[in-house]
SELUMFI-751381 format. One record per residue: x, y, z of N, C-alpha, C in turn; residue in one letter. Coordinates in Angstrom, 3 decimals. Example, Ala and Ser with C-alpha at 12.3 -4.5 7.8 and 13.67 -1.06 7.14 Angstrom:
REM residues 2
<n_x: 13.190 | n_y: -5.690 | n_z: 7.800 | ca_x: 12.300 | ca_y: -4.500 | ca_z: 7.800 | c_x: 13.200 | c_y: -3.300 | c_z: 7.800 | type: a>
<n_x: 12.850 | n_y: -2.250 | n_z: 7.080 | ca_x: 13.670 | ca_y: -1.060 | ca_z: 7.140 | c_x: 12.900 | c_y: 0.030 | c_z: 7.870 | type: s>
REM end
This chain:
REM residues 92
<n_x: 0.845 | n_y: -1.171 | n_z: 0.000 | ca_x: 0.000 | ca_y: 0.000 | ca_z: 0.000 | c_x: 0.893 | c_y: 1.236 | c_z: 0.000 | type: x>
<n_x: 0.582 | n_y: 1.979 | n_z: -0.563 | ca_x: 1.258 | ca_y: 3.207 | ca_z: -0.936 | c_x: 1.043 | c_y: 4.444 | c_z: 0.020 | type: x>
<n_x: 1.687 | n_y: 5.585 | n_z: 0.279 | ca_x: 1.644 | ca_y: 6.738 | ca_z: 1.087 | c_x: 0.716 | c_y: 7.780 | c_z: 0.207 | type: x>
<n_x: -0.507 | n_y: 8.146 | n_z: 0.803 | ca_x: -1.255 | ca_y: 8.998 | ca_z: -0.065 | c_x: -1.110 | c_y: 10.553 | c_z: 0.766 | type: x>
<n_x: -0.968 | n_y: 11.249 | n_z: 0.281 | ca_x: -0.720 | ca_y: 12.648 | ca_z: 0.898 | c_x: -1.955 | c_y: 13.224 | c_z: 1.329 | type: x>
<n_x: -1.419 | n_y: 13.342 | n_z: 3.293 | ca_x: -2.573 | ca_y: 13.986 | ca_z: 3.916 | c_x: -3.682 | c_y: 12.277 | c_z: 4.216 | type: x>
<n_x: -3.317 | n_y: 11.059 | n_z: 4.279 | ca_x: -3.953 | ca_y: 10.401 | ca_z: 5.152 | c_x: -2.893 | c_y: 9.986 | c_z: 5.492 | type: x>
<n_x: -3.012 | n_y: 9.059 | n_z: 6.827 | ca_x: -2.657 | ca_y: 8.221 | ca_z: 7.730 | c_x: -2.652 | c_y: 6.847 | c_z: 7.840 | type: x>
<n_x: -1.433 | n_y: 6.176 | n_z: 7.421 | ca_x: -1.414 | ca_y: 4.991 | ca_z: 7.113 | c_x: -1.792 | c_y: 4.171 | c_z: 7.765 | type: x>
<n_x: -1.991 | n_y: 3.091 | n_z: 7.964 | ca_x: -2.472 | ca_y: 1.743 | ca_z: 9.016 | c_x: -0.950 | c_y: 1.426 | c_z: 9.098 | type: x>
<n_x: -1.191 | n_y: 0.778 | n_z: 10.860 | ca_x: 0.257 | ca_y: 0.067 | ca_z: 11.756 | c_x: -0.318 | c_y: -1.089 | c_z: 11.979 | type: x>
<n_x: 0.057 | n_y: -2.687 | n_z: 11.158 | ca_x: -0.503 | ca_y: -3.475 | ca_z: 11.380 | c_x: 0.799 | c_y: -4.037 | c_z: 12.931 | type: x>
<n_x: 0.420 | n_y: -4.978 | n_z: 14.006 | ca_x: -1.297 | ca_y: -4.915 | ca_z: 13.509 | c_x: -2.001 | c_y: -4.228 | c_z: 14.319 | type: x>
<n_x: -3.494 | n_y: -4.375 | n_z: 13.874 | ca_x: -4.123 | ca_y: -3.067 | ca_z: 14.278 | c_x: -5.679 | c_y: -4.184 | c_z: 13.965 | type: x>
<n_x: -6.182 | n_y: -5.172 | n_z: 14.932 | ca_x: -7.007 | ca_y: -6.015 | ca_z: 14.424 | c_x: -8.039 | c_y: -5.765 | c_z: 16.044 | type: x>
<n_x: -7.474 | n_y: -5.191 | n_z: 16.806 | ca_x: -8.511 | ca_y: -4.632 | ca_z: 18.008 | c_x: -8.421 | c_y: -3.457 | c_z: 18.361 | type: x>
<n_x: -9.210 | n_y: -3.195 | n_z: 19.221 | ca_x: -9.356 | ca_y: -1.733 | ca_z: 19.915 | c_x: -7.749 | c_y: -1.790 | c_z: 20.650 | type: x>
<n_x: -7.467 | n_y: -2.300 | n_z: 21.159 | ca_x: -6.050 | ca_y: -2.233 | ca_z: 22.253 | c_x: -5.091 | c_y: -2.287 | c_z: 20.890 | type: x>
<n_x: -5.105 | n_y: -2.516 | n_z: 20.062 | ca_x: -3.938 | ca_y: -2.407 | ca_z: 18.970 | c_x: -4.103 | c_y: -0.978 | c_z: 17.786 | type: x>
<n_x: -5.288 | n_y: -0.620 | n_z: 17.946 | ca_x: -5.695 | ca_y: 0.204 | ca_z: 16.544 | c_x: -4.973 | c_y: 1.791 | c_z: 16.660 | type: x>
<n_x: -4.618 | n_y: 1.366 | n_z: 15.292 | ca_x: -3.608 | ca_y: 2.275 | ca_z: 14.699 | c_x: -4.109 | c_y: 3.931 | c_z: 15.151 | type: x>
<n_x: -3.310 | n_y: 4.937 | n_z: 16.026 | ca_x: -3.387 | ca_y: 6.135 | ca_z: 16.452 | c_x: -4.190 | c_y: 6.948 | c_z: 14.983 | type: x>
<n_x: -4.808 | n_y: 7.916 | n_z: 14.912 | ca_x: -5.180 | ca_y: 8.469 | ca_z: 13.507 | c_x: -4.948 | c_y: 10.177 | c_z: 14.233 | type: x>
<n_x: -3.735 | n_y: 10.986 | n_z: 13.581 | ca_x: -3.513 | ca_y: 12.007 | ca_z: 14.049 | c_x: -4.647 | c_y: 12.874 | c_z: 13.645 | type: x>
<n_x: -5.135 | n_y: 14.183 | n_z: 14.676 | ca_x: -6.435 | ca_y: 15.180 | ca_z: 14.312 | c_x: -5.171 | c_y: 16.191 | c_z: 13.746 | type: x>
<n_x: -6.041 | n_y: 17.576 | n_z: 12.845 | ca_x: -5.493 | ca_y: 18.348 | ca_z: 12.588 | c_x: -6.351 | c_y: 19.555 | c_z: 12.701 | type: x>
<n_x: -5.917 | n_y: 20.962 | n_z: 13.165 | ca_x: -6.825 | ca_y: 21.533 | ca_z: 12.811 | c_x: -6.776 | c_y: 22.644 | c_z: 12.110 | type: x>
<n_x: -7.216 | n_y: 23.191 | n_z: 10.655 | ca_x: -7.029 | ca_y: 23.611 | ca_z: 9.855 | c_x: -7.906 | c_y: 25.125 | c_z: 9.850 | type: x>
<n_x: -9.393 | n_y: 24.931 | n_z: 10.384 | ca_x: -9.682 | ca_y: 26.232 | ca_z: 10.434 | c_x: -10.443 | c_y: 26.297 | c_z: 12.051 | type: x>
<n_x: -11.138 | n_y: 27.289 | n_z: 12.820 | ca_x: -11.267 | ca_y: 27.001 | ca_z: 13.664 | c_x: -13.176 | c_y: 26.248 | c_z: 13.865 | type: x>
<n_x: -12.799 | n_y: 25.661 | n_z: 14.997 | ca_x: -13.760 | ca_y: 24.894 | ca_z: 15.079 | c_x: -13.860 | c_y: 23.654 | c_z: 14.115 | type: x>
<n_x: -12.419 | n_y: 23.124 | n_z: 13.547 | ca_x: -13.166 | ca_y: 21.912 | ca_z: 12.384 | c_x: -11.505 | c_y: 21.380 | c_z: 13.049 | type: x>
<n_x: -11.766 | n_y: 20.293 | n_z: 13.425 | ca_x: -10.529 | ca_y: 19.213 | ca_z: 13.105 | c_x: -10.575 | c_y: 18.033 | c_z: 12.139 | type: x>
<n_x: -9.462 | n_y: 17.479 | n_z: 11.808 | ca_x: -10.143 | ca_y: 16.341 | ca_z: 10.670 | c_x: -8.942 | c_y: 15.292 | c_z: 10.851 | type: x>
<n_x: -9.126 | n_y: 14.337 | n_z: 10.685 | ca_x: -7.992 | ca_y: 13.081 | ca_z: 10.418 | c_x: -8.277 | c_y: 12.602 | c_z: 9.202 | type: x>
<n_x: -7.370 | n_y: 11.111 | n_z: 8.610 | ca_x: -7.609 | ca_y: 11.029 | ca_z: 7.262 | c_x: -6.710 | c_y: 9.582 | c_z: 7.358 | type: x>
<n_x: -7.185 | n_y: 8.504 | n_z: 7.499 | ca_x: -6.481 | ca_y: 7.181 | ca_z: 7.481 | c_x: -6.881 | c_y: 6.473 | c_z: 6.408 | type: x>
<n_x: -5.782 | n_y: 5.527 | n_z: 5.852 | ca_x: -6.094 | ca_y: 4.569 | ca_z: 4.833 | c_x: -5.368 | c_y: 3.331 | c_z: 5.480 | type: x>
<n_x: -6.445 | n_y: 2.368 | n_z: 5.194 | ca_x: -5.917 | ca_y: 1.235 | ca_z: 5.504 | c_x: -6.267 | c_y: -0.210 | c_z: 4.448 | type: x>
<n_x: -5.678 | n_y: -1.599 | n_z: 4.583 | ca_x: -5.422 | ca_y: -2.244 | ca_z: 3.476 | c_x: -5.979 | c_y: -3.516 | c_z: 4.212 | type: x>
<n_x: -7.390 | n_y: -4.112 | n_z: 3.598 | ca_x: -8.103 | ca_y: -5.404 | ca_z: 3.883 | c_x: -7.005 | c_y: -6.553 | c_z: 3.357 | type: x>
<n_x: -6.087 | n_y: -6.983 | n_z: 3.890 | ca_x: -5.812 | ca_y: -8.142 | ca_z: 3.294 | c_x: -6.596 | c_y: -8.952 | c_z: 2.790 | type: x>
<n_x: -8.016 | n_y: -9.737 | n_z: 3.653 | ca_x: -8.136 | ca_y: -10.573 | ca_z: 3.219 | c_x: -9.506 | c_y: -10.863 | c_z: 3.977 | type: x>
<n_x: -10.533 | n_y: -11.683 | n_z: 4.146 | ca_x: -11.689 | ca_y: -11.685 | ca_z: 4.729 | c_x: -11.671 | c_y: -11.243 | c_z: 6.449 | type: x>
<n_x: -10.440 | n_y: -11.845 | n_z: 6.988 | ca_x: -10.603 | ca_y: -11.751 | ca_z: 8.441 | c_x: -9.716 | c_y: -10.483 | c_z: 9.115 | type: x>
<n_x: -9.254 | n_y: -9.563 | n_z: 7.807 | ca_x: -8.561 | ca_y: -8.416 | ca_z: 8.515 | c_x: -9.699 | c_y: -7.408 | c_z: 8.748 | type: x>
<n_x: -9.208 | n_y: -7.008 | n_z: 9.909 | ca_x: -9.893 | ca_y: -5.419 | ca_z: 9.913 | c_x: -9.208 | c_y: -4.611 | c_z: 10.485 | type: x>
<n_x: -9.362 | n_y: -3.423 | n_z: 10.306 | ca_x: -8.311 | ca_y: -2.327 | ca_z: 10.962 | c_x: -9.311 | c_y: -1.411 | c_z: 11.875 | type: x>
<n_x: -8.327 | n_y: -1.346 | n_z: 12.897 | ca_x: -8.898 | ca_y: -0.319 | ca_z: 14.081 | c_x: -8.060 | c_y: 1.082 | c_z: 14.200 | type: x>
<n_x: -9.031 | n_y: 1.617 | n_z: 14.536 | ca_x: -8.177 | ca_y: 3.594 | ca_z: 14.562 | c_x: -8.976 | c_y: 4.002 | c_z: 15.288 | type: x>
<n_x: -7.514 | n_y: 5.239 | n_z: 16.033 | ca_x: -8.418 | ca_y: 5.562 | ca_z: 17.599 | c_x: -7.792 | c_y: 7.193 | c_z: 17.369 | type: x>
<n_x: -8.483 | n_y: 7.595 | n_z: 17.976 | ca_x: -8.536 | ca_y: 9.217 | ca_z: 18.180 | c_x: -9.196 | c_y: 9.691 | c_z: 19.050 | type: x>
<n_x: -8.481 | n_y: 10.814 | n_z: 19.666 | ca_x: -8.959 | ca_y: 11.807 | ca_z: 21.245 | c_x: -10.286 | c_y: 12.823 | c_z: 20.709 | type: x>
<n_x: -11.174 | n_y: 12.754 | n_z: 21.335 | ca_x: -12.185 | ca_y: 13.721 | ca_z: 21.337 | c_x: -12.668 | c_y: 14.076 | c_z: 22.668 | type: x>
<n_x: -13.386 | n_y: 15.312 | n_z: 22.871 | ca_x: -13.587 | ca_y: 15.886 | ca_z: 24.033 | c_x: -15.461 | c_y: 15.454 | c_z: 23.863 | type: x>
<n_x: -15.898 | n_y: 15.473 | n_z: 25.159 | ca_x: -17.100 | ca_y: 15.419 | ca_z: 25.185 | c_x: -17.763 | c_y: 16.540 | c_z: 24.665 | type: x>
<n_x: -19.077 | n_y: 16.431 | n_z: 23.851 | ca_x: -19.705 | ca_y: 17.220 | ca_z: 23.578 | c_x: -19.212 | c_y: 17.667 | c_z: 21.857 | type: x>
<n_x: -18.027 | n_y: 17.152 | n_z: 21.572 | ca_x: -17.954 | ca_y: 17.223 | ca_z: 20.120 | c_x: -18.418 | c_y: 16.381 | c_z: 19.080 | type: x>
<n_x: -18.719 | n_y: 17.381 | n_z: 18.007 | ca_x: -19.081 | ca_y: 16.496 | ca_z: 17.184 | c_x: -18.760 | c_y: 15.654 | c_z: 15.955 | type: x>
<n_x: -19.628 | n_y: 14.567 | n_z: 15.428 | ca_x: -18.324 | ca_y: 13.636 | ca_z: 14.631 | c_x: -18.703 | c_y: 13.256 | c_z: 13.535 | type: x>
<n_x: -18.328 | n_y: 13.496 | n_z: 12.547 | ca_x: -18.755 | ca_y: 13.020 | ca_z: 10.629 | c_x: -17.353 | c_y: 12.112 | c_z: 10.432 | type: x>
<n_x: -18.586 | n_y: 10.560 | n_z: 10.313 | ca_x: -17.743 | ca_y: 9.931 | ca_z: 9.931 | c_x: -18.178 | c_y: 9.349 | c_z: 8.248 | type: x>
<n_x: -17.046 | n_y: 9.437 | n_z: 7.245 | ca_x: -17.193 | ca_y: 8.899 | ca_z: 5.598 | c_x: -16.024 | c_y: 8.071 | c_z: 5.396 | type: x>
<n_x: -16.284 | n_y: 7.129 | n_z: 4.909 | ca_x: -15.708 | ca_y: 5.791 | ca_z: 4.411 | c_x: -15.837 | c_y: 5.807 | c_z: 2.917 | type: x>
<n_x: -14.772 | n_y: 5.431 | n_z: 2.792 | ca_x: -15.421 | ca_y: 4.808 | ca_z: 1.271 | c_x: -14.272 | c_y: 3.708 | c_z: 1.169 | type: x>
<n_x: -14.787 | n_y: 2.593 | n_z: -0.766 | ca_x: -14.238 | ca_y: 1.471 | ca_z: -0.776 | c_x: -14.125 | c_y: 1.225 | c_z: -1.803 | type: x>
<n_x: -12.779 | n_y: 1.946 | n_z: -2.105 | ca_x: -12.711 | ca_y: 1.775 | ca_z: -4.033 | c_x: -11.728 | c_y: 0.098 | c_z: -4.001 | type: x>
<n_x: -12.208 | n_y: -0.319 | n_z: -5.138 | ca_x: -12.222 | ca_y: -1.666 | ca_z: -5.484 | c_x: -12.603 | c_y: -2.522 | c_z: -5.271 | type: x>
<n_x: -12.145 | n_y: -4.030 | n_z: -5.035 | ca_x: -13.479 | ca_y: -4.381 | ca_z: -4.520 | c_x: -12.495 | c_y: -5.083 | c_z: -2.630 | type: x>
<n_x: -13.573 | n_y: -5.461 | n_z: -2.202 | ca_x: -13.092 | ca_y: -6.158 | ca_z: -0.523 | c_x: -13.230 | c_y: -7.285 | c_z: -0.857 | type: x>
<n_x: -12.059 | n_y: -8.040 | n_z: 0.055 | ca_x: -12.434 | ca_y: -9.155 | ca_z: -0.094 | c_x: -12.815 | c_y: -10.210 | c_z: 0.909 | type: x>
<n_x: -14.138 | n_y: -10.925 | n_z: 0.345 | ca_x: -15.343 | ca_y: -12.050 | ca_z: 1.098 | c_x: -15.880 | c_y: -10.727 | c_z: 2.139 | type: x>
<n_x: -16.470 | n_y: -9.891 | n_z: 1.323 | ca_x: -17.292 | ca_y: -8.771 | ca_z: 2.719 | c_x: -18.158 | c_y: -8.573 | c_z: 1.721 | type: x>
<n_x: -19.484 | n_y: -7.879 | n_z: 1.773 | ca_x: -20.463 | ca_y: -7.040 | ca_z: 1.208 | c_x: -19.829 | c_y: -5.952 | c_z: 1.521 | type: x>
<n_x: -19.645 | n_y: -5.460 | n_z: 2.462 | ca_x: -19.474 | ca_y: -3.641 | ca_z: 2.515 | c_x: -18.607 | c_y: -3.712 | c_z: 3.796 | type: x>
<n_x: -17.864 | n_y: -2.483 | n_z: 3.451 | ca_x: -17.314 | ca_y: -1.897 | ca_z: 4.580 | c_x: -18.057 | c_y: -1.433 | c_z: 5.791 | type: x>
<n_x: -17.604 | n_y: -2.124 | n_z: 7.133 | ca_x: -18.571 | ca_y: -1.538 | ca_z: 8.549 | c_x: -17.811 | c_y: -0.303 | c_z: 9.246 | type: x>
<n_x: -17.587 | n_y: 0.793 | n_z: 9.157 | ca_x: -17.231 | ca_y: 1.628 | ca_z: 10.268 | c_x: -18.248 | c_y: 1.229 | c_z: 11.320 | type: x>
<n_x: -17.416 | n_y: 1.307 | n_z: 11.966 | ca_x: -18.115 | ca_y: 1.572 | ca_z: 13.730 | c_x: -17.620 | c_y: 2.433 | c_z: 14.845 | type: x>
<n_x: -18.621 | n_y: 2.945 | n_z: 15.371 | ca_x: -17.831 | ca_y: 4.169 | ca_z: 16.763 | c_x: -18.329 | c_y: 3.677 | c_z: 17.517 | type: x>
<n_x: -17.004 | n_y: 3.298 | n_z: 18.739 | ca_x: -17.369 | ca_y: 3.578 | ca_z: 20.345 | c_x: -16.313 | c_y: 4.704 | c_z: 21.115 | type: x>
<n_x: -17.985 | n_y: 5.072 | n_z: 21.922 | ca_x: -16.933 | ca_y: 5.592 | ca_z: 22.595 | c_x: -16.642 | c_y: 5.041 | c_z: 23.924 | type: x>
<n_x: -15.595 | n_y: 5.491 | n_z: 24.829 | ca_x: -15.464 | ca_y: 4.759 | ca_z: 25.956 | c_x: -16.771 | c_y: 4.793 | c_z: 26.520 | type: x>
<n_x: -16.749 | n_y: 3.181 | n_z: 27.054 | ca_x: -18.031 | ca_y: 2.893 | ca_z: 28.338 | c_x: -19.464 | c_y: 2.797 | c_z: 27.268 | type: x>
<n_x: -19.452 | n_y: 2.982 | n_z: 26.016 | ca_x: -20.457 | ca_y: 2.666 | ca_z: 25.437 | c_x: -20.407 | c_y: 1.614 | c_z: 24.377 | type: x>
<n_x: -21.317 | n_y: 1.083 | n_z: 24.166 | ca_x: -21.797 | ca_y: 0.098 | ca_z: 23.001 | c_x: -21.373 | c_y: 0.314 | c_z: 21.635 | type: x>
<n_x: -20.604 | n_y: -0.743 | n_z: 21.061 | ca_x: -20.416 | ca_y: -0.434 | ca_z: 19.499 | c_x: -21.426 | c_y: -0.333 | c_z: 19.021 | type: x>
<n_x: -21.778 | n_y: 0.509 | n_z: 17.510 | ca_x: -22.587 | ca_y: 0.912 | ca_z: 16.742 | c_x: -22.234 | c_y: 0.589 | c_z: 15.038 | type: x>
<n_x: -22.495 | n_y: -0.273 | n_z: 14.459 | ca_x: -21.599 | ca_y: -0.506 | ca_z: 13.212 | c_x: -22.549 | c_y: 0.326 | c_z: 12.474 | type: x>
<n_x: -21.937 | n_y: 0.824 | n_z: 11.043 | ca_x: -22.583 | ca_y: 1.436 | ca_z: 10.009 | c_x: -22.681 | c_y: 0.678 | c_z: 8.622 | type: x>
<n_x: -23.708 | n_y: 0.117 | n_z: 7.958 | ca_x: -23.728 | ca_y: -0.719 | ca_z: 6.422 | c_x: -24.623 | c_y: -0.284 | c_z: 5.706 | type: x>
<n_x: -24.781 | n_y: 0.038 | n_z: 4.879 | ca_x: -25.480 | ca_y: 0.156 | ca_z: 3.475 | c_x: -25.562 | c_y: 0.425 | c_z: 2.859 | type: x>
REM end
């Protein structure tokens, strides 16, 4: 996998929450921070985890996307937890 300018590569491994790859924030104008990770499905049973600091009360847009194809998945799941709460996956 290649270095794309302005995301954040995946540190395998990175297959749980206690391993997932740091995703640096930046903040560019005020009130907006943003990160920008890419990471690489080997294969049906990889997945990559990425973690980042937020303060309570902020808010969060998360976009995925999945150029080519995955492989043995229908779709890519983002999911957010935050501490002390319930995962939430996203598909469709």
């Amino acid at each position: 996998m290649s270095q794309v300018l302005g995301f954040n590569s995946e540190s395998e491994p990175n297959n749980t929450r206690e391993t997932a790859t740091p995703l640096p924030m930046n903040s560019t104008q005020p009130d907006l921070i943003s990160g920008a990770g890419r990471g690489f499905l080997a294969d049906g049973s990889d997945w990559d985890y990425w973690s980042f600091e937020a303060q309570a009360g902020d808010k969060l847009i998360l976009a995925a996307e999945t150029p080519g194809n995955l492989p043995a998945r229908d779709c890519i799941t983002p999911s957010i937890t935050r501490q002390g709460a319930a995962t939430r996956g996203l598909c469709g």
